[in-house]
N, C-alpha and C positions, 0 to 999 in steps of 0.2 A: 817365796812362791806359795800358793792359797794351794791348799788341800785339792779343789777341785782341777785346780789348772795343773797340777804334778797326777794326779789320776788320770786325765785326759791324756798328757804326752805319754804316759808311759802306757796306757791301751793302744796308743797311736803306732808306737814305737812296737808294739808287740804284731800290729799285723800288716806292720812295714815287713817284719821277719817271717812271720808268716805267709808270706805273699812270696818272697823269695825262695824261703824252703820249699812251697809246692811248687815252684821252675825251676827247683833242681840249679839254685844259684845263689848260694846260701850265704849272711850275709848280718853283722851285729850294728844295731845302734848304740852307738859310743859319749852320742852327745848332741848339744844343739843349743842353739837359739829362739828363744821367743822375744819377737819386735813389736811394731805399735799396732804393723796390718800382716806379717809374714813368722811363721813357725818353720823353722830350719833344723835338721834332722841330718847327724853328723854318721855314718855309712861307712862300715869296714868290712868289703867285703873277703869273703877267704881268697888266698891266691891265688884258686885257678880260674878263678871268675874274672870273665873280660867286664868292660866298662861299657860296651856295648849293648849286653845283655842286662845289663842295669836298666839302661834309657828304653831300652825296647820293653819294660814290665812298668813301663811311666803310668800308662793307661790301666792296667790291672792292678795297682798303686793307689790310685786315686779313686779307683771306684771301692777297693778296702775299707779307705782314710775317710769315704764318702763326703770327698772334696771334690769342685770343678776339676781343678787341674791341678799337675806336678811337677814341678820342676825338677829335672837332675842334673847337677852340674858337678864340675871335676874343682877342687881346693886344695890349701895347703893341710886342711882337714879331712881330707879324703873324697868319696862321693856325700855331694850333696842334696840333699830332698829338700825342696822347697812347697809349703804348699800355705792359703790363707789361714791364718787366726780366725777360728769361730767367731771368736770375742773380740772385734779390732778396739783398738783403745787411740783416743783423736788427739792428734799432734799439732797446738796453736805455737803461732809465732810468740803469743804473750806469754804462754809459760816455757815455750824453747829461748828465748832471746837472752833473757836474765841468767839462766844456767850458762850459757857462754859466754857472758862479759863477768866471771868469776873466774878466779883464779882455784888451785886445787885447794889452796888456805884460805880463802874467802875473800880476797882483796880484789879492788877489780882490776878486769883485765881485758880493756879494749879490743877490740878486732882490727886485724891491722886497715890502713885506709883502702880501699877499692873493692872492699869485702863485700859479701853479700850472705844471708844464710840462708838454705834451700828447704832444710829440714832434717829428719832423722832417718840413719841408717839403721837396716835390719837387725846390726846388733848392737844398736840403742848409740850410736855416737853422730854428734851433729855434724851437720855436712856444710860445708863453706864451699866457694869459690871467692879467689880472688881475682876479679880481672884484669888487673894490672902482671897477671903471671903471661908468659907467651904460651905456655897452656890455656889457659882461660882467652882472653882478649875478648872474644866476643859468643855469645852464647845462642842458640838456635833450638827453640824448643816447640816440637812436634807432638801430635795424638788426638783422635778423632774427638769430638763432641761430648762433651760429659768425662773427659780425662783429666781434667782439672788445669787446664794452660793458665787460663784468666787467673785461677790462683794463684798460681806459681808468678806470674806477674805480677800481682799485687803483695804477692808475697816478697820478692826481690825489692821491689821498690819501695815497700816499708820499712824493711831490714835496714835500705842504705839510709833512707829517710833518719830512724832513730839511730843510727849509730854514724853517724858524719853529719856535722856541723856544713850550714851553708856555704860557706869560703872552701870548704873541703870539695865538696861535689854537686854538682846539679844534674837537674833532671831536664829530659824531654821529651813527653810522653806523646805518640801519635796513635790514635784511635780511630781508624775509620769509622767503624760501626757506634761508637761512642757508648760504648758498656764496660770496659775496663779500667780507664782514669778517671773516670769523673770526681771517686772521691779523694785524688789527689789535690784537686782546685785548693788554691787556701796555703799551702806548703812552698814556706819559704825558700826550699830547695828548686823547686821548678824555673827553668827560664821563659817560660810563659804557660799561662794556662792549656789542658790536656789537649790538642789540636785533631780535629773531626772530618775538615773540610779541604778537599783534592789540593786546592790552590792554594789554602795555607799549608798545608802539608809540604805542595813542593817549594813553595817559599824560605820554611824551617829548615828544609836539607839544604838547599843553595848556602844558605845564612850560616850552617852548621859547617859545610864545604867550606867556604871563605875563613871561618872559625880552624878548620883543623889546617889550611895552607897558612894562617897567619901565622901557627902554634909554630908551624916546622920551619920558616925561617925565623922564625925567634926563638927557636928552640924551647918551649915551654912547653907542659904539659899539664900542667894544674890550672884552677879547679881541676878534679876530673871530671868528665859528662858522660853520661850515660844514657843512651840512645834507647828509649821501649815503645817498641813495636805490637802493637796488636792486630790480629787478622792477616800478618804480611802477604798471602796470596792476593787478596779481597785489593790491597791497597797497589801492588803490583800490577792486577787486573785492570783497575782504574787508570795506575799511571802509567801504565805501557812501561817503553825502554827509557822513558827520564830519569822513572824511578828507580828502575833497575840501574841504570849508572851511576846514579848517586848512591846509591845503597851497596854496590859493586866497590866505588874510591874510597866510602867512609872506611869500610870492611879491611879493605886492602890496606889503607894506612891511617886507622886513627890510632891503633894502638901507642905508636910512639908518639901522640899529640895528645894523650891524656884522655880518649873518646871512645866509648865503648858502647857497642848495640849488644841489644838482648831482644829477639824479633821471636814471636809465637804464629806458627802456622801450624794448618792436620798436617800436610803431606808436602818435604820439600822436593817435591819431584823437580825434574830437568826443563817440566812443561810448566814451572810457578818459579824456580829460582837458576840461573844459570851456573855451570859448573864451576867457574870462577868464584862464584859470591859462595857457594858451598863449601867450597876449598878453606873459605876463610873465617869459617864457623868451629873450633877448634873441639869447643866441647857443646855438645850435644843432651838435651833432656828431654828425655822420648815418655811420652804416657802410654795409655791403649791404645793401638792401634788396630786394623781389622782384619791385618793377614799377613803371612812370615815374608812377603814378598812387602808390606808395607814396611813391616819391622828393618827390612834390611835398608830401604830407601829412606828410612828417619835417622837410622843411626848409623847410617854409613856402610855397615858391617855385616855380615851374616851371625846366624845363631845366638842373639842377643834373646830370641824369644818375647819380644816385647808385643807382640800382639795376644801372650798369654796374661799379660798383666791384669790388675783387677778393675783397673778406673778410679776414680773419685782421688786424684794425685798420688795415686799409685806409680814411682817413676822409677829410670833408669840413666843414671847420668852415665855419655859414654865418652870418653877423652881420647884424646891421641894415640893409639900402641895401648892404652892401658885397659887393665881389666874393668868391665862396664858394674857398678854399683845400685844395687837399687835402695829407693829410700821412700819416704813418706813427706808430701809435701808439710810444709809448717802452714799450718789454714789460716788466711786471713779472710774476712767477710767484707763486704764493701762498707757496711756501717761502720765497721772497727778501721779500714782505711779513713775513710772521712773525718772519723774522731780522732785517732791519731796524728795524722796529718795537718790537719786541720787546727791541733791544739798545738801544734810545737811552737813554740815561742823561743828564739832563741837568745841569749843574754848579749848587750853590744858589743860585749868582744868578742862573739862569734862570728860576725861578718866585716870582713874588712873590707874598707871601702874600695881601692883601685880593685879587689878581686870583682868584688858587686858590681862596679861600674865595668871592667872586660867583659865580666858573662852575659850584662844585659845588652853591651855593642856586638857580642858577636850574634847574639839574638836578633838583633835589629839590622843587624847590618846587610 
């Protein structure tokens, strides 16, 4: 740790205590975290101090720390103090991807198949999902304007691009607004170029439909496929209740046919997505949102706080029962998609022919 950055926490740290001692709710910093955009502030308070009166000196905390905001939240570390890194430091998918296909002795070490990587957690460890878990299955990621979704999307989908071979997994990217996949075009993973237009759109779900009823009476589930959705309200809007039912049966059963969506909207409200199709969105990546009544309609939940978030893939992955994690997206730029994607060339025993030849019939079909 740099001279400057151990001076800063511990000024920090001094009038976190100072703040508590003048409310008469007195109170040691023990320890902490510093992440790529979050400094974390480990809180022992003495024991007649309720936990109440913690959160209620959030605001008088922050304007100390001469931060926006603060978070206080309860750990296996005690109370936690959350607030931004002056100094944020930027999280690529190019230099996060290589440290996880290592092993702790340097050999490599694959990600298992249906993986995906999201980015870094606040205390510096990469975050995965695996879709193929019935946690996972299918992923639903929410936040206003400038939160970073279209990242996180292209960030998903270059993740699985470089680390699954064509015969492993394909792609199917649907773009209403036609800003998020374009630089997929070119990647051998896709089972057609990035789709823009209402009627090929709902032609790919039919197509996709037929693909996930062929899987389950023949019991198959590989390739996997991977369903990315951009805009899903926008495209919803457009296609009324077709799209909602198809987007409703994928949800409900592709998991055991090997098919997984991963659909970005602001807000899944009841008046953009029906309770059904939400139900079956497992785990949740919420960005900024614009008010604690938004926070709670993104991630399901109450007091997740995510409309204190900072923006620019500032997230919160939130899962079933489990505690909601925040992390920093892995940035991908659309140049660095195109280039990526674009150059993979896979070697011919990467793609085996009857698989090539299934994925593109049920494409076509």
């Amino acid at each position: 740790m740099s001279q400057p950055l151990r001076g800063y926490l511990e000024s920090q740290a001094d009038r976190v205590e100072s703040v508590l001692s003048a409310h008469r709710a007195p109170g040691r910093v023990t320890g902490g975290t510093v992440g790529p955009r979050l400094i974390k502030f480990f809180l022992s308070p003495a024991p007649h101090i309720r936990y109440s009166a913690i959160r209620r000196l959030a605001d008088d905390m922050a304007l100390s720390l001469k931060v926006a905001t603060l978070r206080v939240n309860r750990g296996k570390e005690g109370v936690i103090l959350a607030f931004d890194n002056p100094k944020p430091q930027p999280v690529t998918l190019s230099n996060l991807l290589p440290m996880v296909l290592k092993a702790a002795d340097g050999s490599p070490d694959p990600v298992p198949l249906s993986t995906t990587l999201l980015g870094l957690t606040d205390d510096g460890i990469p975050l995965l999902a695996r879709l193929s878990s019935p946690e996972v299955a299918h992923i639903l990621i929410a936040g206003t304007t400038g939160s970073g979704k279209s990242v996180l999307l292209r960030t998903i989908a270059l993740s699985l691009i470089l680390t699954h071979q064509p015969d492993q997994l394909r792609l199917l990217a649907l773009d209403p607004k036609g800003r998020a996949f374009q630089g997929l075009t070119g990647a051998p993973h896709l089972l057609r170029p990035p789709v823009t237009e209402l009627a090929e759109i709902l032609e790919a779900l039919h197509s996709l439909l037929r693909a996930m009823e062929m899987r389950d009476r023949q019991r198959e589930d590989s390739p996997c496929i991977v369903l990315l959705i951009d805009e899903l309200a926008d495209l919803i809007f457009q296609g009324g209740d077709e799209i909602t039912e198809l987007l409703t049966r994928l949800v409900q059963r592709g998991r055991e046919a090997g098919i997984h969506t991963v659909a970005a909207t602001q807000r899944p409200s009841s008046a953009i997505m029906s309770g059904l199709m939400r139900a079956n969105f497992p785990l949740r990546l919420v960005g900024k949102v614009v008010s604690a009544s938004d926070a709670r309609v993104a991630t399901g939940r109450g007091g997740t706080d995510a409309h204190l978030l900072s923006g620019r893939g500032d997230f919160l992955a939130v899962g079933g029962g489990g505690e909601s994690i925040r992390f920093q997206v892995a940035f991908v730029s659309e140049a660095e998609l195109r280039a990526e994607a674009g150059n993979y060339r896979p070697d011919k025993s990467d793609v085996v022919p009857d698989l090539e030849r299934k994925a593109l019939e049920y494409a076509e079909a």
